[in-house]
PDBQT receptor file of N, H, CA, C and O in Angstrom, charges set to zero:
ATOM      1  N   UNK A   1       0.849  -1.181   0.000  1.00  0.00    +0.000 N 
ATOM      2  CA  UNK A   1       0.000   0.000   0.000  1.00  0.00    +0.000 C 
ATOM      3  C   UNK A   1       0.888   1.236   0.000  1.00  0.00    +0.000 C 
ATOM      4  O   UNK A   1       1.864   1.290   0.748  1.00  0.00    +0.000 OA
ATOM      5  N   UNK A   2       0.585   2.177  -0.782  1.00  0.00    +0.000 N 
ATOM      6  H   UNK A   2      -0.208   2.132  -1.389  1.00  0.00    +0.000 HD
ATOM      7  CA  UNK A   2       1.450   3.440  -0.680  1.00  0.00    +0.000 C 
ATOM      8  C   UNK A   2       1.149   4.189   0.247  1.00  0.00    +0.000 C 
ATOM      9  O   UNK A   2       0.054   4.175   0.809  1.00  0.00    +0.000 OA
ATOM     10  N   UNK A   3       2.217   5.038   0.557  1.00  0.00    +0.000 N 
ATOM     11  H   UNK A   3       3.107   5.049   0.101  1.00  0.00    +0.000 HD
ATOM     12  CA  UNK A   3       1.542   6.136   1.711  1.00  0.00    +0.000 C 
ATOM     13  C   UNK A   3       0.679   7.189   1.480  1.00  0.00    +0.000 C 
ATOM     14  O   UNK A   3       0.188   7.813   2.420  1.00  0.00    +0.000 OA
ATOM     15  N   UNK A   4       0.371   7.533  -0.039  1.00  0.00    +0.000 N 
ATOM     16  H   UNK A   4       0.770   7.026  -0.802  1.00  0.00    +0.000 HD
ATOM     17  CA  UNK A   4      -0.154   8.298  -0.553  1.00  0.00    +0.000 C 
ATOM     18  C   UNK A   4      -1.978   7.966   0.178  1.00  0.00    +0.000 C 
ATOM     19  O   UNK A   4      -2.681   8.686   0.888  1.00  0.00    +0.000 OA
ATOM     20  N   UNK A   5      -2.178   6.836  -0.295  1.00  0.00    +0.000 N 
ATOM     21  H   UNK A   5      -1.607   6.252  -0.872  1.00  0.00    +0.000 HD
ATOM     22  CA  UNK A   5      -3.544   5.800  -0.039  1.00  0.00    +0.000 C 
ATOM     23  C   UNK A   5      -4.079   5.700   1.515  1.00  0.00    +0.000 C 
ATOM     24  O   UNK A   5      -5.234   5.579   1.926  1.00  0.00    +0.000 OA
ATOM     25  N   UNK A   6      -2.624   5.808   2.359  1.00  0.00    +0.000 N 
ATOM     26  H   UNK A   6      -1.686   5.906   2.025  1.00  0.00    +0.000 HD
ATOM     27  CA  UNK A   6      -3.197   5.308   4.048  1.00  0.00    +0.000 C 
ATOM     28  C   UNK A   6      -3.453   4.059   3.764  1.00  0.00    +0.000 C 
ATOM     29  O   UNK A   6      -3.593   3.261   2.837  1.00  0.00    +0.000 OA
ATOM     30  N   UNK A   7      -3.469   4.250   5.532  1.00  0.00    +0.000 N 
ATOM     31  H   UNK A   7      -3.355   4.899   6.285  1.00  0.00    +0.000 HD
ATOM     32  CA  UNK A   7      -4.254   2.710   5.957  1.00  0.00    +0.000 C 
ATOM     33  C   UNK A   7      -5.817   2.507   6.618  1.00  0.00    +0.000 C 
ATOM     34  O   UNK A   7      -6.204   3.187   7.568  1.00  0.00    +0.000 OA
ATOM     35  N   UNK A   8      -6.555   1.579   6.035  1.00  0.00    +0.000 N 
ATOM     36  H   UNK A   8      -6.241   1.027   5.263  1.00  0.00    +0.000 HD
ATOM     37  CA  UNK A   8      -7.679   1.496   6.892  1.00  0.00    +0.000 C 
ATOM     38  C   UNK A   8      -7.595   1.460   8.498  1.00  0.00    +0.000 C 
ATOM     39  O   UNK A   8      -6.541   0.895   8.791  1.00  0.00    +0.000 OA
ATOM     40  N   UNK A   9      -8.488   1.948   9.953  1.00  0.00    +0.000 N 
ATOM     41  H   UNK A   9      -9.344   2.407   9.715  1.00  0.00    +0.000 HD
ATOM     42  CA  UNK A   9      -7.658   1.560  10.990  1.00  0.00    +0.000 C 
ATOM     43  C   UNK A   9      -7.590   0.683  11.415  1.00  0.00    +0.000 C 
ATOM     44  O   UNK A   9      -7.007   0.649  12.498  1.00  0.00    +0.000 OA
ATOM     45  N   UNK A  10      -8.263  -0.886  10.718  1.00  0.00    +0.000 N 
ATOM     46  H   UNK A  10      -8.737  -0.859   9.838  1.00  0.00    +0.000 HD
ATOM     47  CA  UNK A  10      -8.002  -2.225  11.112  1.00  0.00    +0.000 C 
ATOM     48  C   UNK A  10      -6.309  -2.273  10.756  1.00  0.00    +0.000 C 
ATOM     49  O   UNK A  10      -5.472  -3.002  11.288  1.00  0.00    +0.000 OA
ATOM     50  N   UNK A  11      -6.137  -1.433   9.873  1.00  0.00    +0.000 N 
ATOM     51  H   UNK A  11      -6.818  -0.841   9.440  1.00  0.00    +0.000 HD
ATOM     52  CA  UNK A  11      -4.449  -2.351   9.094  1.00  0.00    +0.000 C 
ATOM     53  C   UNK A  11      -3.712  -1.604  10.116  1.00  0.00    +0.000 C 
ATOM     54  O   UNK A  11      -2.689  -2.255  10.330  1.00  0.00    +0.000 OA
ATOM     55  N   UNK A  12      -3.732  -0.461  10.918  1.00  0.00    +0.000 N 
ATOM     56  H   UNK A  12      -4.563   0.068  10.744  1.00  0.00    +0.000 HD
ATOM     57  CA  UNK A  12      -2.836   0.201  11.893  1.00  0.00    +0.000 C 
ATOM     58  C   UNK A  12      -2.329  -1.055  12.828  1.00  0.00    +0.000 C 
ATOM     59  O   UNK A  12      -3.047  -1.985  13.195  1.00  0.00    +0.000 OA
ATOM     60  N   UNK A  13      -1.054  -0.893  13.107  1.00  0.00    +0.000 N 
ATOM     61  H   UNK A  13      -0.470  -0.137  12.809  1.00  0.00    +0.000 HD
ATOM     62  CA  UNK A  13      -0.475  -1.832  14.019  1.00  0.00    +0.000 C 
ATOM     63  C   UNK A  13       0.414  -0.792  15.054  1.00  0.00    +0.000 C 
ATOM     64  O   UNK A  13       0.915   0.237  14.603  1.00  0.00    +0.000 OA
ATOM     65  N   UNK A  14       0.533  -1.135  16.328  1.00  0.00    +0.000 N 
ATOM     66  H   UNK A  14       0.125  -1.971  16.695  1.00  0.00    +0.000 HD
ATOM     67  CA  UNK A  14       1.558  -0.427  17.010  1.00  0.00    +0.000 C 
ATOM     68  C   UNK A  14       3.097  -0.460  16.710  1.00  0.00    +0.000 C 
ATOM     69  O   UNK A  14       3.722  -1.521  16.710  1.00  0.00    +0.000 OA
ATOM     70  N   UNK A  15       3.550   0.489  16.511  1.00  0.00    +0.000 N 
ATOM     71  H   UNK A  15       3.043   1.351  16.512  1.00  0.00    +0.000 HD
ATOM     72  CA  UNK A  15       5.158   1.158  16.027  1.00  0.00    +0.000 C 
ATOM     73  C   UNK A  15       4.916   1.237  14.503  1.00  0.00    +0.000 C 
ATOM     74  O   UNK A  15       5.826   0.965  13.720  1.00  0.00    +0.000 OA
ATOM     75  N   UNK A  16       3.636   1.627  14.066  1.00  0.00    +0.000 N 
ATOM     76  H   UNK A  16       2.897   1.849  14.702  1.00  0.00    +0.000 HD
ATOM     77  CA  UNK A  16       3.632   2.022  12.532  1.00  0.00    +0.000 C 
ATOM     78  C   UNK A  16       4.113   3.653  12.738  1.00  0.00    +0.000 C 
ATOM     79  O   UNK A  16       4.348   3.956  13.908  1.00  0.00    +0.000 OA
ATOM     80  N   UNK A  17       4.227   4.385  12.042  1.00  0.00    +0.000 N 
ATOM     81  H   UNK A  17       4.035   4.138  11.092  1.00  0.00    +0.000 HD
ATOM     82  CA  UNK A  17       4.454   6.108  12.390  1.00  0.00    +0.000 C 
ATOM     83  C   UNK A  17       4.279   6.041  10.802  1.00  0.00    +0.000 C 
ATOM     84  O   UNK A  17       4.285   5.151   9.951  1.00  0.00    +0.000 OA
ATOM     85  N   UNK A  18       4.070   7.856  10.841  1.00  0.00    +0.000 N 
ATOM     86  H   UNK A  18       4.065   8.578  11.532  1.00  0.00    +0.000 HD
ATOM     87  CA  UNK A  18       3.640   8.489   9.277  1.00  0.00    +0.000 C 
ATOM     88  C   UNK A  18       4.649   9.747   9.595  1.00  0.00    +0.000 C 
ATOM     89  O   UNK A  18       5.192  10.049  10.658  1.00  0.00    +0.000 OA
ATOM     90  N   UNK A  19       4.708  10.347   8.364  1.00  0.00    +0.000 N 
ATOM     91  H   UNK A  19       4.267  10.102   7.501  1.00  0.00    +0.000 HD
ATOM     92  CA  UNK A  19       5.260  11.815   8.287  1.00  0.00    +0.000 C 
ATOM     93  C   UNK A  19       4.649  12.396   7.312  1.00  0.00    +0.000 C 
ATOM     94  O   UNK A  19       4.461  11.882   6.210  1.00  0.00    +0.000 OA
ATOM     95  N   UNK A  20       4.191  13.852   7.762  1.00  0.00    +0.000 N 
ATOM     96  H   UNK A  20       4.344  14.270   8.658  1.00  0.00    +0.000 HD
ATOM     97  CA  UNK A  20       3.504  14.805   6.820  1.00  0.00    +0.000 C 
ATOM     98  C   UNK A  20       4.385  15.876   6.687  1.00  0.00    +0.000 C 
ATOM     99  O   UNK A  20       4.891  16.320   7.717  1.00  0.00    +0.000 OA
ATOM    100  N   UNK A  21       4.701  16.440   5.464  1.00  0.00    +0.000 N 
ATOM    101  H   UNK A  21       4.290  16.079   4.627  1.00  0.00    +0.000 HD
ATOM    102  CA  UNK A  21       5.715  17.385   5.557  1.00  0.00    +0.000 C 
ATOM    103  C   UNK A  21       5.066  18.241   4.586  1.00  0.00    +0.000 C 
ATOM    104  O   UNK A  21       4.631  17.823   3.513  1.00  0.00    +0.000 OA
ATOM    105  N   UNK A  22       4.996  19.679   5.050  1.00  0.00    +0.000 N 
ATOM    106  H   UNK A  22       5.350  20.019   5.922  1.00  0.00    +0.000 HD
ATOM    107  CA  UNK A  22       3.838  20.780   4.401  1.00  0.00    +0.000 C 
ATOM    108  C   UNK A  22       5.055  21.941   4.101  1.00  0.00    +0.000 C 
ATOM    109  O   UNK A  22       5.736  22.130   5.109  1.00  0.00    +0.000 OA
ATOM    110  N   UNK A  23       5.447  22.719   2.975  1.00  0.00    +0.000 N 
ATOM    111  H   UNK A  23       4.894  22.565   2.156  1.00  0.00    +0.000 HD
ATOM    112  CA  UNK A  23       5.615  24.100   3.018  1.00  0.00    +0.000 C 
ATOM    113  C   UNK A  23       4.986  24.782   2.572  1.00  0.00    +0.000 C 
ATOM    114  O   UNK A  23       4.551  24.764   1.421  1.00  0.00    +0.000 OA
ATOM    115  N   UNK A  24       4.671  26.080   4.000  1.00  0.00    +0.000 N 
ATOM    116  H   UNK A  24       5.024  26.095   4.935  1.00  0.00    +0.000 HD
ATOM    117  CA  UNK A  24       3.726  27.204   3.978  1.00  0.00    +0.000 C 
ATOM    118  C   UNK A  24       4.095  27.958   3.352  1.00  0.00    +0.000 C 
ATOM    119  O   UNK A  24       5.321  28.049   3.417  1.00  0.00    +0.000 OA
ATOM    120  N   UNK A  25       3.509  28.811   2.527  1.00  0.00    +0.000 N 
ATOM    121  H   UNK A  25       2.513  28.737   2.475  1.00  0.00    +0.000 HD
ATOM    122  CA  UNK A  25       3.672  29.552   1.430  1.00  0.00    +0.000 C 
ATOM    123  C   UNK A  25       2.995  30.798   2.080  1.00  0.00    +0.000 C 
ATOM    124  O   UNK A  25       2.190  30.733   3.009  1.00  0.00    +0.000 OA
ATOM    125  N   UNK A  26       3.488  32.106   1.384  1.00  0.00    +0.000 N 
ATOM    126  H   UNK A  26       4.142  32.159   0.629  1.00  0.00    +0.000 HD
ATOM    127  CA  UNK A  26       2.485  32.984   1.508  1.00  0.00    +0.000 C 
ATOM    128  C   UNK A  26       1.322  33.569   0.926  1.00  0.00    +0.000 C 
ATOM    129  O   UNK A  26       0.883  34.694   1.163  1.00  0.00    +0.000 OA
ATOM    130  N   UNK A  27       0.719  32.458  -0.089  1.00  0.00    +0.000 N 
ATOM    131  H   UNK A  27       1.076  31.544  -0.282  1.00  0.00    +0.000 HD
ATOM    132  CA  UNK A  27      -0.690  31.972  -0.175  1.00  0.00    +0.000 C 
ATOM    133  C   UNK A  27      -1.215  31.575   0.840  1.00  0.00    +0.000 C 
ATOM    134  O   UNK A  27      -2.297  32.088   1.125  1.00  0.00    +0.000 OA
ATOM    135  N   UNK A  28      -0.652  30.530   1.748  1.00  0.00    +0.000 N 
ATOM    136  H   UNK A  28       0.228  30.114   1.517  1.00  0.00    +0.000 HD
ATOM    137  CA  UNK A  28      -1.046  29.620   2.396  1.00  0.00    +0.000 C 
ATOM    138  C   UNK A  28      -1.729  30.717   3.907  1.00  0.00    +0.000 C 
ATOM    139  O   UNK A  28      -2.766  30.557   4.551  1.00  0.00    +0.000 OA
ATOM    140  N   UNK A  29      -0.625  31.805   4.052  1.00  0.00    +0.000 N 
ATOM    141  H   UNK A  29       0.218  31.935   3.529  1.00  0.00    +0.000 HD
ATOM    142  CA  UNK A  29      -0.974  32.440   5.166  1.00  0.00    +0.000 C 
ATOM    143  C   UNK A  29      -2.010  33.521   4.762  1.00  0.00    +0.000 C 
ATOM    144  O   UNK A  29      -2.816  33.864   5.626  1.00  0.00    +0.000 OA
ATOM    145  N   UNK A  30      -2.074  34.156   3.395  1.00  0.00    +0.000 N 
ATOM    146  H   UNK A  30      -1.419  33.877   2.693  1.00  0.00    +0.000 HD
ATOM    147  CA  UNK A  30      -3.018  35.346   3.110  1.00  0.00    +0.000 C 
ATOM    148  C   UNK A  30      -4.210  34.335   3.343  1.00  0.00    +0.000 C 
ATOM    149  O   UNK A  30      -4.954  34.446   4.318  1.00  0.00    +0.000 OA
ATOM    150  N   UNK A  31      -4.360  33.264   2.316  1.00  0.00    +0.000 N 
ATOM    151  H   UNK A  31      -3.756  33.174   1.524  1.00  0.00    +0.000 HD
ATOM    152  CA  UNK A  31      -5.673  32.336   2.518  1.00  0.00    +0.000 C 
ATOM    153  C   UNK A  31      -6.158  32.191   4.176  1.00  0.00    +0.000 C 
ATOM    154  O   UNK A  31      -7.354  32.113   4.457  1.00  0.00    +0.000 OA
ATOM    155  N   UNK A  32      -5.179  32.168   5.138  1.00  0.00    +0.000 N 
ATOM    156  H   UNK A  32      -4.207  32.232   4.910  1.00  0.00    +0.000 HD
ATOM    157  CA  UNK A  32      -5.620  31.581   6.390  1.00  0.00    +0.000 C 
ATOM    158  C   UNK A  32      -6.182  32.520   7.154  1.00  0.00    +0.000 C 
ATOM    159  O   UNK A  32      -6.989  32.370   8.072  1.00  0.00    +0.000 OA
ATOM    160  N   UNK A  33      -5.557  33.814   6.585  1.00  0.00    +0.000 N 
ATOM    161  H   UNK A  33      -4.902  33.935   5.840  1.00  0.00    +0.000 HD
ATOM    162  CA  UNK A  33      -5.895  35.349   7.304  1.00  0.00    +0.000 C 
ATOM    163  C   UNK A  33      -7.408  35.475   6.656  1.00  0.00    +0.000 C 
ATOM    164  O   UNK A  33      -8.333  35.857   7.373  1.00  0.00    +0.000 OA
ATOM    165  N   UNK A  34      -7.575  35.213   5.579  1.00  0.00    +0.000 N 
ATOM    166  H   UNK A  34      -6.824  34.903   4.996  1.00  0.00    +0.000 HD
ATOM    167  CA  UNK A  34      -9.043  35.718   4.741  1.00  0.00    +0.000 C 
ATOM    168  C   UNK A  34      -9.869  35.095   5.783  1.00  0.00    +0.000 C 
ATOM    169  O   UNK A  34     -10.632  35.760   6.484  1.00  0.00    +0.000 OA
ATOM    170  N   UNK A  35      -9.695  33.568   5.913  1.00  0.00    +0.000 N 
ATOM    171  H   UNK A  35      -9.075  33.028   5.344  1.00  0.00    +0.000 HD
ATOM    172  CA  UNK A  35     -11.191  32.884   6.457  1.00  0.00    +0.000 C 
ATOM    173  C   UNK A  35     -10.964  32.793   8.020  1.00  0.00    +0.000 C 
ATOM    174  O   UNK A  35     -11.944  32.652   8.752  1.00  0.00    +0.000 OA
ATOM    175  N   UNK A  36     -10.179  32.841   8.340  1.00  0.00    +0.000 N 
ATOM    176  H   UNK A  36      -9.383  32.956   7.745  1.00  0.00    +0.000 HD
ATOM    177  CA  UNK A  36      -9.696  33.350  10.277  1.00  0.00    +0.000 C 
ATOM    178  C   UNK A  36     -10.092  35.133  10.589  1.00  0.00    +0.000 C 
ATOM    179  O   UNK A  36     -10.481  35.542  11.683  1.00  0.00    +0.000 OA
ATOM    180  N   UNK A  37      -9.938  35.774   9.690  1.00  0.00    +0.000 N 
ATOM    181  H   UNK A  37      -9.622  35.442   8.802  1.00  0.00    +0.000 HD
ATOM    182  CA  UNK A  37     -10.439  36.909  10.072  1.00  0.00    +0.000 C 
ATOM    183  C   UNK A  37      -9.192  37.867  10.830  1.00  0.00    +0.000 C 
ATOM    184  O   UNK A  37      -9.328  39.000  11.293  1.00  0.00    +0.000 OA
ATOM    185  N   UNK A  38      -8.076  37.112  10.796  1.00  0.00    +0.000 N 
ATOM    186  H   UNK A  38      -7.965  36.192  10.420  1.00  0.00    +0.000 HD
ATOM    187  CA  UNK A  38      -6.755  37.400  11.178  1.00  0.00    +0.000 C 
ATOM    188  C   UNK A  38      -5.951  38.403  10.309  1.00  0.00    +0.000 C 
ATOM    189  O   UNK A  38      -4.969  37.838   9.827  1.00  0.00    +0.000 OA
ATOM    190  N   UNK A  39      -6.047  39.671   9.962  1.00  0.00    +0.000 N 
ATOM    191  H   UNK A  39      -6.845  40.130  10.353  1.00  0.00    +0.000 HD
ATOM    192  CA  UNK A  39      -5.178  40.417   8.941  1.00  0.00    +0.000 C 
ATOM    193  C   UNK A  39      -4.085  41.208   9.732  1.00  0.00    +0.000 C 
ATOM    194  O   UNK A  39      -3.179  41.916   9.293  1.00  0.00    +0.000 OA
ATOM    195  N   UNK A  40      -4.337  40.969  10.705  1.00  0.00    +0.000 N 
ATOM    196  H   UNK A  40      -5.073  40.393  11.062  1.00  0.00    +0.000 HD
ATOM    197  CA  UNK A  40      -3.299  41.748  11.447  1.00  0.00    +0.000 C 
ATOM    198  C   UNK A  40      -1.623  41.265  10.955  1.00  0.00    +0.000 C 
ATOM    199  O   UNK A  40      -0.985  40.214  11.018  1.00  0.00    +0.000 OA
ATOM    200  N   UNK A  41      -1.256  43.119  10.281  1.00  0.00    +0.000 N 
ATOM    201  H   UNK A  41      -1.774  43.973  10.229  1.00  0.00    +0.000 HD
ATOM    202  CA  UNK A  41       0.035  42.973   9.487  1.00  0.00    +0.000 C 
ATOM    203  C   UNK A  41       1.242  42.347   9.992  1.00  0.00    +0.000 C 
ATOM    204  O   UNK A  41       2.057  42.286   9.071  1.00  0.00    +0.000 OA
ATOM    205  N   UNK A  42       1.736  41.816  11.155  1.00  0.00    +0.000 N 
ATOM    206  H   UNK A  42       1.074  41.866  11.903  1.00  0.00    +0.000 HD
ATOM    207  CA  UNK A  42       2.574  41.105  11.527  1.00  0.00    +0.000 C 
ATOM    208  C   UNK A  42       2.922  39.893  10.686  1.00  0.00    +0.000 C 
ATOM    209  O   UNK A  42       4.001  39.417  10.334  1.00  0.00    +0.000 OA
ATOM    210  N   UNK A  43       1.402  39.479  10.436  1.00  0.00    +0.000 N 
ATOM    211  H   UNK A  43       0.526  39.866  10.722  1.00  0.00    +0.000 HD
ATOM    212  CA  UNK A  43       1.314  38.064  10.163  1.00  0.00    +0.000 C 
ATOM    213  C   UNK A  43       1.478  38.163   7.768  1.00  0.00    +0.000 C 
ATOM    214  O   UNK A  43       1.665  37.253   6.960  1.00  0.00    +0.000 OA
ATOM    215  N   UNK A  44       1.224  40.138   7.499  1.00  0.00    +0.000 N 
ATOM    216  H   UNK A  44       1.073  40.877   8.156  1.00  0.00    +0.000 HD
ATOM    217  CA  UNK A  44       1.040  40.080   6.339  1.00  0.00    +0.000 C 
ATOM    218  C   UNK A  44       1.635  41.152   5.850  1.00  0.00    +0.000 C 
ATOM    219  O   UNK A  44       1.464  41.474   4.674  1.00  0.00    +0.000 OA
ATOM    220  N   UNK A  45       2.237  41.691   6.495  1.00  0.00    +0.000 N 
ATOM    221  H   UNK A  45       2.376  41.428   7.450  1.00  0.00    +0.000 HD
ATOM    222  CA  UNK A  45       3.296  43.048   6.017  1.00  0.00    +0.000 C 
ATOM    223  C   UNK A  45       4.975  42.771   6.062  1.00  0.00    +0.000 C 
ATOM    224  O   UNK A  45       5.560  43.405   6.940  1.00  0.00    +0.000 OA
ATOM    225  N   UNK A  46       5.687  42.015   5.326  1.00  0.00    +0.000 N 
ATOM    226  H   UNK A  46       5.211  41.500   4.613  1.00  0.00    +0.000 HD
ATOM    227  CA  UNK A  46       6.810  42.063   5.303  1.00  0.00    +0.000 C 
ATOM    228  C   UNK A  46       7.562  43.094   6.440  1.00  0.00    +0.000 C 
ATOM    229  O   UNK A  46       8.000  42.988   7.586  1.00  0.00    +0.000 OA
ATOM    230  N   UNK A  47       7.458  43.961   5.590  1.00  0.00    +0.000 N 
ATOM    231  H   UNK A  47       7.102  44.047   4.659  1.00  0.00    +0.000 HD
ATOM    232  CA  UNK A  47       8.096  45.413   6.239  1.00  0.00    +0.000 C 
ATOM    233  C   UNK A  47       7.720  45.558   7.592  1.00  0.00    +0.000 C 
ATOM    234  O   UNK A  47       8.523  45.766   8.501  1.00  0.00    +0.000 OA
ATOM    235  N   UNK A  48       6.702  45.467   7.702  1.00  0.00    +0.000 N 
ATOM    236  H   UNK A  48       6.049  45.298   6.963  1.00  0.00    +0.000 HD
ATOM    237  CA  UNK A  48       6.253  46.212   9.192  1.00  0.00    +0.000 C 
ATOM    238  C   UNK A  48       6.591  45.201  10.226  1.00  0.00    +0.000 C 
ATOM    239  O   UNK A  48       6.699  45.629  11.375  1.00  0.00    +0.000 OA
ATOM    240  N   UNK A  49       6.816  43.668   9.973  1.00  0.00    +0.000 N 
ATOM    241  H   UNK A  49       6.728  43.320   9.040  1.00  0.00    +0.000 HD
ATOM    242  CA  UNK A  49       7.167  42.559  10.652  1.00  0.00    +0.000 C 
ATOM    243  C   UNK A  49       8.130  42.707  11.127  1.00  0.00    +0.000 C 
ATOM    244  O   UNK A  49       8.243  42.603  12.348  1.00  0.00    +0.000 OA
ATOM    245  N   UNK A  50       9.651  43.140   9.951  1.00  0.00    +0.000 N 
ATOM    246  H   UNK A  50       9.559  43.224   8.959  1.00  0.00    +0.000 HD
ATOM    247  CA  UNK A  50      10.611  43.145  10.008  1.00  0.00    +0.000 C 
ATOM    248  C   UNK A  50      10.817  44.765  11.518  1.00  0.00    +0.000 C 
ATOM    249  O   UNK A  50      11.616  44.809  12.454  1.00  0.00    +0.000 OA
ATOM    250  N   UNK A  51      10.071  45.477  11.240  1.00  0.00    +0.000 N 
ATOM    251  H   UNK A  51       9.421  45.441  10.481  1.00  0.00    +0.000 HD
ATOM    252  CA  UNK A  51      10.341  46.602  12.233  1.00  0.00    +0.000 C 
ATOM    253  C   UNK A  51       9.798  46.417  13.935  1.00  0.00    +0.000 C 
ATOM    254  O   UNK A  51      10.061  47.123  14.908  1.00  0.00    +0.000 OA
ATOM    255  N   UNK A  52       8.952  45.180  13.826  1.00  0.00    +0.000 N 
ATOM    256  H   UNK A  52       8.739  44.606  13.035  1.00  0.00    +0.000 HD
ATOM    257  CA  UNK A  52       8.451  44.743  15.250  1.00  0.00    +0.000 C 
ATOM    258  C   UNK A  52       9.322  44.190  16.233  1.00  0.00    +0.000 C 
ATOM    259  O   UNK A  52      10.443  43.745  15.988  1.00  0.00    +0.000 OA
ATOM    260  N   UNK A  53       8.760  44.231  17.385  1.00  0.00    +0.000 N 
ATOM    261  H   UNK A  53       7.849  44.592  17.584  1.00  0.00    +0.000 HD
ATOM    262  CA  UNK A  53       9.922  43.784  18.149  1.00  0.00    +0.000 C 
ATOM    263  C   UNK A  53       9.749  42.354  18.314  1.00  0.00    +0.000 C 
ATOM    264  O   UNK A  53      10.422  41.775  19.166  1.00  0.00    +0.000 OA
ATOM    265  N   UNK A  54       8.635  41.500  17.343  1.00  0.00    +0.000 N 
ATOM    266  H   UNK A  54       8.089  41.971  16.650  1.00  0.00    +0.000 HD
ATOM    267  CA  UNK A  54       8.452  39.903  17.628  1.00  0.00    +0.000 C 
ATOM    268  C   UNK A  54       9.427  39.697  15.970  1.00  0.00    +0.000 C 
ATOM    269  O   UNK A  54       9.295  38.636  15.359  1.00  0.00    +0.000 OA
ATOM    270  N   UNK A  55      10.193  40.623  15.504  1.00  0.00    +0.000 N 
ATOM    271  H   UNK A  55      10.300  41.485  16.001  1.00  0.00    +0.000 HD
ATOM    272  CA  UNK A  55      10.744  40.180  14.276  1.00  0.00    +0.000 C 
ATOM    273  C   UNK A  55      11.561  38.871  14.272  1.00  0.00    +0.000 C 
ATOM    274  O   UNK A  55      11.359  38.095  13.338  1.00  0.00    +0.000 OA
ATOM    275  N   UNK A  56      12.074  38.686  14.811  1.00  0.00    +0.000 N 
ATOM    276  H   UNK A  56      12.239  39.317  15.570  1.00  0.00    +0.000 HD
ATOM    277  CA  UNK A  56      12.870  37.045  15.119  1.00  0.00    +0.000 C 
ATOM    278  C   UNK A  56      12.210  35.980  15.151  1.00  0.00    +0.000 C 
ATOM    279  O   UNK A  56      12.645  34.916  14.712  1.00  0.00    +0.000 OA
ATOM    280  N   UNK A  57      10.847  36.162  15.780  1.00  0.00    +0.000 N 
ATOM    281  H   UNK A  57      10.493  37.027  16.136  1.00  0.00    +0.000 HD
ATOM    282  CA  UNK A  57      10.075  35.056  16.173  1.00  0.00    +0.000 C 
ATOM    283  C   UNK A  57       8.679  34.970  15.491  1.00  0.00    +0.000 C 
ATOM    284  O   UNK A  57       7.717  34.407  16.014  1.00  0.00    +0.000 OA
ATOM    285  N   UNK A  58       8.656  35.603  14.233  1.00  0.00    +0.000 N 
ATOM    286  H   UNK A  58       9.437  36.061  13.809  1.00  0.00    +0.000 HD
ATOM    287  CA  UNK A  58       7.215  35.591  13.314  1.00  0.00    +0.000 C 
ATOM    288  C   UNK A  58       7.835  34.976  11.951  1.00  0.00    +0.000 C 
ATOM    289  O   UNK A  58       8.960  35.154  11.485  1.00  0.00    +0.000 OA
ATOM    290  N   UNK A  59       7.003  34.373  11.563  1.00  0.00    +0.000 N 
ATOM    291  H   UNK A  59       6.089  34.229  11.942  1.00  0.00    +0.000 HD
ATOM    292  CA  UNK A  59       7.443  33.955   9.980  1.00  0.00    +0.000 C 
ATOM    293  C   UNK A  59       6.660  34.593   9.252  1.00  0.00    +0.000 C 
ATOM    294  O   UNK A  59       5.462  34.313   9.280  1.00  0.00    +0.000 OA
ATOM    295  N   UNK A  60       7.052  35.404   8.588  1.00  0.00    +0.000 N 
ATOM    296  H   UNK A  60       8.025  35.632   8.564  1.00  0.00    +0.000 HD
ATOM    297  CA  UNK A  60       6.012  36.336   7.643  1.00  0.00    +0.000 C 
ATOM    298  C   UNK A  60       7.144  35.556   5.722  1.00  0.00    +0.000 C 
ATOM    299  O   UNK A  60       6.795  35.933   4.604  1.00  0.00    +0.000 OA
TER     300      UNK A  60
């Protein structure tokens, strides 16, 4: 079975593990701001991120 497909959860056995590996884009974050209601520029202003004092610790 590929990993693409999964497993039904009869076929799960203990010490199976998965990995999902996602890169966020900044589509990914304008899209999340639209339907969260979240626009606050930290999260969507390059510039203004870079001048905050959470600049180290935001991924814009």
């Amino acid at each position: 079975m590929s990993a693409q497909s999964g497993y039904a959860f009869e076929d799960l056995a203990l010490g199976m593990s998965a990995k999902f590996v996602e890169t966020i884009e900044e589509r990914d974050v304008v899209l999340f701001a639209e339907i969260s209601g979240d626009t606050n520029p930290i999260h969507l202003d390059e510039d203004f991120a870079a001048r905050s004092a959470a600049a180290l610790h935001m991924a814009c």
